[in-house]
mmCIF file of the C-alpha atoms, coordinates in Angstrom:
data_MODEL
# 
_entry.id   MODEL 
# 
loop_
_atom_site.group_PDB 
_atom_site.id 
_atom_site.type_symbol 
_atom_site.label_atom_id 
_atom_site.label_alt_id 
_atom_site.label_comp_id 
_atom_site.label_asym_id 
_atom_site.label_entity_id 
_atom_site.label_seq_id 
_atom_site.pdbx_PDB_ins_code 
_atom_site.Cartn_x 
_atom_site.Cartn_y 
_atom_site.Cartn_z 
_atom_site.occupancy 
_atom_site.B_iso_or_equiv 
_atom_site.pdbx_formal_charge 
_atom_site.auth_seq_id 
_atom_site.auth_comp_id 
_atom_site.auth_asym_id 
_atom_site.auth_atom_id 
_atom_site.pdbx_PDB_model_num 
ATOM 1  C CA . UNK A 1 1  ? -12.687 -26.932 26.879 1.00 0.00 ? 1  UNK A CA 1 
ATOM 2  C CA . UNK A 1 2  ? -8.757  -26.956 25.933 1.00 0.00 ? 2  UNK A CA 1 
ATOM 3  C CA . UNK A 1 3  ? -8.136  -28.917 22.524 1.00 0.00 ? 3  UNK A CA 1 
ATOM 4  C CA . UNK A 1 4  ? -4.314  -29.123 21.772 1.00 0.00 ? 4  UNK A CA 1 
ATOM 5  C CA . UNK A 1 5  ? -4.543  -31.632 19.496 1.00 0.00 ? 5  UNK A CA 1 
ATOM 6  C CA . UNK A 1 6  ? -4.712  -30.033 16.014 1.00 0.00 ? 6  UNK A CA 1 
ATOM 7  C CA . UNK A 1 7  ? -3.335  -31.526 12.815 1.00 0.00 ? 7  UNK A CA 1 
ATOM 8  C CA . UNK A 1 8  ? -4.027  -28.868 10.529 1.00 0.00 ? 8  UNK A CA 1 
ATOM 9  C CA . UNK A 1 9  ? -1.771  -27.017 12.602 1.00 0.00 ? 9  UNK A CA 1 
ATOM 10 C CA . UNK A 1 10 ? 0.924   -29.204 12.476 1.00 0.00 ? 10 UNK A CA 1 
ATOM 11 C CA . UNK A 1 11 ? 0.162   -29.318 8.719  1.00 0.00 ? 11 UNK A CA 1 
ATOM 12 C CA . UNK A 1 12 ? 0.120   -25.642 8.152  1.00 0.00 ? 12 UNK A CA 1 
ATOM 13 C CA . UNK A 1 13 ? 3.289   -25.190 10.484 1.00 0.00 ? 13 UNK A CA 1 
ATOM 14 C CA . UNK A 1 14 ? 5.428   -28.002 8.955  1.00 0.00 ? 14 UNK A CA 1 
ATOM 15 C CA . UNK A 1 15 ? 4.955   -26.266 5.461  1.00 0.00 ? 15 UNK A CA 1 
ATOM 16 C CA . UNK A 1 16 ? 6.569   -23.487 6.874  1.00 0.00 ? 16 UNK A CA 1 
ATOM 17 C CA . UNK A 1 17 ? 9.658   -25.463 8.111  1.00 0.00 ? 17 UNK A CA 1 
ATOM 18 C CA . UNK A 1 18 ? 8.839   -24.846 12.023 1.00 0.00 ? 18 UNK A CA 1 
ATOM 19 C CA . UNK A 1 19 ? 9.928   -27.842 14.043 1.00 0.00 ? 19 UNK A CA 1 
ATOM 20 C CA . UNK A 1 20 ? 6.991   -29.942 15.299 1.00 0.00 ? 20 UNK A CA 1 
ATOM 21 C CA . UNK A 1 21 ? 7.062   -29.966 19.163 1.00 0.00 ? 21 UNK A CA 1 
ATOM 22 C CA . UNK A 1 22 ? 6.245   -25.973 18.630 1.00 0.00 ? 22 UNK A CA 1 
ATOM 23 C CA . UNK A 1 23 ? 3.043   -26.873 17.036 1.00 0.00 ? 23 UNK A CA 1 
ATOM 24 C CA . UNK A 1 24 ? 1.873   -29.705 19.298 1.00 0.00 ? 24 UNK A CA 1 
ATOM 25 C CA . UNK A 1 25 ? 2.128   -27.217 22.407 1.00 0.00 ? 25 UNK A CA 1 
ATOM 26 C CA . UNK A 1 26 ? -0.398  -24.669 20.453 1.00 0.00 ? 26 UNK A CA 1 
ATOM 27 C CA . UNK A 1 27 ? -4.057  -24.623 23.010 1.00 0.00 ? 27 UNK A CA 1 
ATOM 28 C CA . UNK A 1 28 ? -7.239  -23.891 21.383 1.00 0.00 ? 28 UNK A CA 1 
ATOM 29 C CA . UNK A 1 29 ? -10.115 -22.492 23.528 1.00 0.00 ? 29 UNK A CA 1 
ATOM 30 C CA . UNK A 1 30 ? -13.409 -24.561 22.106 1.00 0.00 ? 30 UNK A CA 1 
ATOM 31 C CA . UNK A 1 31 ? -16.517 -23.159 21.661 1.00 0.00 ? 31 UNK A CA 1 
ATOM 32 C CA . UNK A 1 32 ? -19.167 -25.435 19.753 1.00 0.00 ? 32 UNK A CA 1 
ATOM 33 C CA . UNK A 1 33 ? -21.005 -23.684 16.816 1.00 0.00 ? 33 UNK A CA 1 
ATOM 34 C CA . UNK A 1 34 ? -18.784 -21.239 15.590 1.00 0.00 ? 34 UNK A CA 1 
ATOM 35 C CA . UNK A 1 35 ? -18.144 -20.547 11.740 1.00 0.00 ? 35 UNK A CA 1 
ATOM 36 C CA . UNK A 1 36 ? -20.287 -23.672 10.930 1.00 0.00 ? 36 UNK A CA 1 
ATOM 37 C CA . UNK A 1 37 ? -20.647 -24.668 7.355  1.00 0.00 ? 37 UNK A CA 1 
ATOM 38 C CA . UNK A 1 38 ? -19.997 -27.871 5.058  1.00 0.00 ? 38 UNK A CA 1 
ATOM 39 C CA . UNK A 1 39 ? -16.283 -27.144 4.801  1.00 0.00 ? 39 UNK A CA 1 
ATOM 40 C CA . UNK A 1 40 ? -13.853 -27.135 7.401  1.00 0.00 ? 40 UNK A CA 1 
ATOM 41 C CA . UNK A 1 41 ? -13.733 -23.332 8.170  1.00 0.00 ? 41 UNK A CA 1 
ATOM 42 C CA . UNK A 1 42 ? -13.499 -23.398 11.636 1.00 0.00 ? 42 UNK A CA 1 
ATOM 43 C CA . UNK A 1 43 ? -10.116 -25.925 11.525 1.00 0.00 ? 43 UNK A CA 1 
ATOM 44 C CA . UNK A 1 44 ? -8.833  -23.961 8.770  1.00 0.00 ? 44 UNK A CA 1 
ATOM 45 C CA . UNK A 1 45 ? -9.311  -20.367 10.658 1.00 0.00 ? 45 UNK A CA 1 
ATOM 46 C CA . UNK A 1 46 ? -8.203  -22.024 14.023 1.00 0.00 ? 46 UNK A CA 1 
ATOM 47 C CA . UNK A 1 47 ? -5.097  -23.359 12.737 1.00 0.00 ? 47 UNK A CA 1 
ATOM 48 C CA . UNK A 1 48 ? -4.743  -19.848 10.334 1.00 0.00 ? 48 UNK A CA 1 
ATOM 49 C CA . UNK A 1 49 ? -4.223  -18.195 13.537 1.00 0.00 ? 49 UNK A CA 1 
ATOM 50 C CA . UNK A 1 50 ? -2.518  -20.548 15.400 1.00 0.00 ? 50 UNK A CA 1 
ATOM 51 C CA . UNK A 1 51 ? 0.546   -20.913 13.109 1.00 0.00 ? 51 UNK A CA 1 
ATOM 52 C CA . UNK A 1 52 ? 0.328   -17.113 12.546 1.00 0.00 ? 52 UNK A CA 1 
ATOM 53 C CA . UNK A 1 53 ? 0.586   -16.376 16.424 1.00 0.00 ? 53 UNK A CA 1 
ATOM 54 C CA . UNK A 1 54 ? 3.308   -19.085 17.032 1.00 0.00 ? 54 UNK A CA 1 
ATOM 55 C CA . UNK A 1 55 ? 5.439   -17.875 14.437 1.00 0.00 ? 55 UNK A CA 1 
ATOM 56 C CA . UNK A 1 56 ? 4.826   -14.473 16.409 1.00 0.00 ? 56 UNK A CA 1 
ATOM 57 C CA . UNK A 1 57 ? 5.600   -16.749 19.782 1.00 0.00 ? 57 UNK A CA 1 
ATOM 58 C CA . UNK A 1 58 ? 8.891   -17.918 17.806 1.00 0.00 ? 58 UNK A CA 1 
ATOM 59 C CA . UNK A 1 59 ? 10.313  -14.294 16.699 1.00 0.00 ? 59 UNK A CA 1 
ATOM 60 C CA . UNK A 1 60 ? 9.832   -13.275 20.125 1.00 0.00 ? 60 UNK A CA 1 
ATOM 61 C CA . UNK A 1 61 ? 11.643  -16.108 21.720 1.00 0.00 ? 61 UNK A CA 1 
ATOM 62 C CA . UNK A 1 62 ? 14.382  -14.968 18.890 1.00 0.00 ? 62 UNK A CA 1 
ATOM 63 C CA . UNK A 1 63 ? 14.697  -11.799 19.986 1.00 0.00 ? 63 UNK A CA 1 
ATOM 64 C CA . UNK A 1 64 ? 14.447  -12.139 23.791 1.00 0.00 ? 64 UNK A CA 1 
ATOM 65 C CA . UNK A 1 65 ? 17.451  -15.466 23.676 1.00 0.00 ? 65 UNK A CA 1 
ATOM 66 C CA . UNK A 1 66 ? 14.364  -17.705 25.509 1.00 0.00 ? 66 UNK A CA 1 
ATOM 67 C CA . UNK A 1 67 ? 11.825  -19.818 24.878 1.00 0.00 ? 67 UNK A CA 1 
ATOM 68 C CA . UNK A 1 68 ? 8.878   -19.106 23.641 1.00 0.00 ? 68 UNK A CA 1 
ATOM 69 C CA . UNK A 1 69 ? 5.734   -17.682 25.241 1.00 0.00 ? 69 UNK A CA 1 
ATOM 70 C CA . UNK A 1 70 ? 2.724   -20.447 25.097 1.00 0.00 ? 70 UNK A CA 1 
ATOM 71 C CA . UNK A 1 71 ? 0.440   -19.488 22.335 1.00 0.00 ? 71 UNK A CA 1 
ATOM 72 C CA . UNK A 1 72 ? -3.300  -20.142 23.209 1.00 0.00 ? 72 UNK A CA 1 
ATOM 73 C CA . UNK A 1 73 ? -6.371  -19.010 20.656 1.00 0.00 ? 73 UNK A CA 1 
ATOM 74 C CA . UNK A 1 74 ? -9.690  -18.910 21.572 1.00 0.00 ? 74 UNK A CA 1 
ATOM 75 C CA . UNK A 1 75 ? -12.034 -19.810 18.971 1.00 0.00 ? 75 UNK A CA 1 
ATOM 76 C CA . UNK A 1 76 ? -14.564 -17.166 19.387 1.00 0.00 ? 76 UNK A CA 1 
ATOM 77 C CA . UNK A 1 77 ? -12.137 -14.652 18.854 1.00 0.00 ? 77 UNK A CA 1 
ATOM 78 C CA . UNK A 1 78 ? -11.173 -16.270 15.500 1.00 0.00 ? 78 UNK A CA 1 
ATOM 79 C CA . UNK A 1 79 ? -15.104 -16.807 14.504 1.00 0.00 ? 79 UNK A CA 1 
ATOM 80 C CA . UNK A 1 80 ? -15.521 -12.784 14.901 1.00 0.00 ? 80 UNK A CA 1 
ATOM 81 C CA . UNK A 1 81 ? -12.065 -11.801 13.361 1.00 0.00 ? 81 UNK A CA 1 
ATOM 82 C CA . UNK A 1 82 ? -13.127 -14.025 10.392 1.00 0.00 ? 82 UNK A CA 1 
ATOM 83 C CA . UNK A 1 83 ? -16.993 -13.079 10.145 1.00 0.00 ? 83 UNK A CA 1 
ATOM 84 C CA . UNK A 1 84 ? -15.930 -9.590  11.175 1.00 0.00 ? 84 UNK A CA 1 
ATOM 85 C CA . UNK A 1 85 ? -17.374 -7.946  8.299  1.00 0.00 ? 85 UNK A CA 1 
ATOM 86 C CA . UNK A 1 86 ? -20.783 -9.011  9.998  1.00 0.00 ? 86 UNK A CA 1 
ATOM 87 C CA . UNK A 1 87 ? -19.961 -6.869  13.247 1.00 0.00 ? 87 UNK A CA 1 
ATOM 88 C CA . UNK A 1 88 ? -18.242 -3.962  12.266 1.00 0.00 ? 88 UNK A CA 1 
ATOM 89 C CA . UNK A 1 89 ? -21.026 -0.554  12.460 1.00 0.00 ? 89 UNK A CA 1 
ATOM 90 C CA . UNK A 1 90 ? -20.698 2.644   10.962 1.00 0.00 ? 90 UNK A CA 1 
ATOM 91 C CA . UNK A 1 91 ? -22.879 5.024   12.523 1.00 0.00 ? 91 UNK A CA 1 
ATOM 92 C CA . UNK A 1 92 ? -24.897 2.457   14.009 1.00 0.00 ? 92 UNK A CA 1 
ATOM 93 C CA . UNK A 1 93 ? -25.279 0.712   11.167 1.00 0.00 ? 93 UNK A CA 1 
ATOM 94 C CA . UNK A 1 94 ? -24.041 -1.836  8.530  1.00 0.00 ? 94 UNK A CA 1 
ATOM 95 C CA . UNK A 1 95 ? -22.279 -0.806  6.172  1.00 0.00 ? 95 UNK A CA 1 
ATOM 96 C CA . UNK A 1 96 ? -22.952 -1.388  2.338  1.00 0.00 ? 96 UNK A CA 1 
ATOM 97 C CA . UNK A 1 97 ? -20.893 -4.135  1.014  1.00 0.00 ? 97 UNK A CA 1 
ATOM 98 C CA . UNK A 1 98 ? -19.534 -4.644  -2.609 1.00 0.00 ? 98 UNK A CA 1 
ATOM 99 C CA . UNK A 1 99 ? -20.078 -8.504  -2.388 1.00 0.00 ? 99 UNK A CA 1 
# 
């Protein structure tokens, strides 16, 4: 499922001073379940790397004199970058954490 609709995004990327209709054209890639908890994580981390990728999408455009490229995030990508602690393996095996 395609979600465009994302006001944290907007949020995040008005702060920054981008114009608007660059936000509203940012597609997230759902998939239920991922960084659950109490807060909103997963809108937080979705829209994180949204606005960090259209920003990317916007330099681009910049330096190329066109438009820029359609940013699209899928959401388990963002659940493992931001739990990635959890997957990475040294040797085959977890390393020890300080926290």
């Amino acid at each position: 499922m395609v979600d465009g609709d994302d006001d944290a995004t907007a949020q995040a990327w008005a702060a920054l001073g981008g114009p608007a209709p660059l936000a509203a054209g940012v597609e997230y890639e759902v998939v239920r379940g991922v960084l659950a908890a109490r807060l909103p994580v997963r809108r937080l981390a979705r829209a994180s790397v949204g606005v960090c990728s259209l920003a990317a999408a916007e330099l681009l455009a910049a330096r190329n004199g066109g438009p820029a490229p359609a940013v699209r995030v899928h959401e388990g990508a963002v659940a493992t970058a931001f739990a990635s602690e959890r997957h990475l393996r040294v040797d085959g095996r977890a390393p020890t954490a300080f926290a």
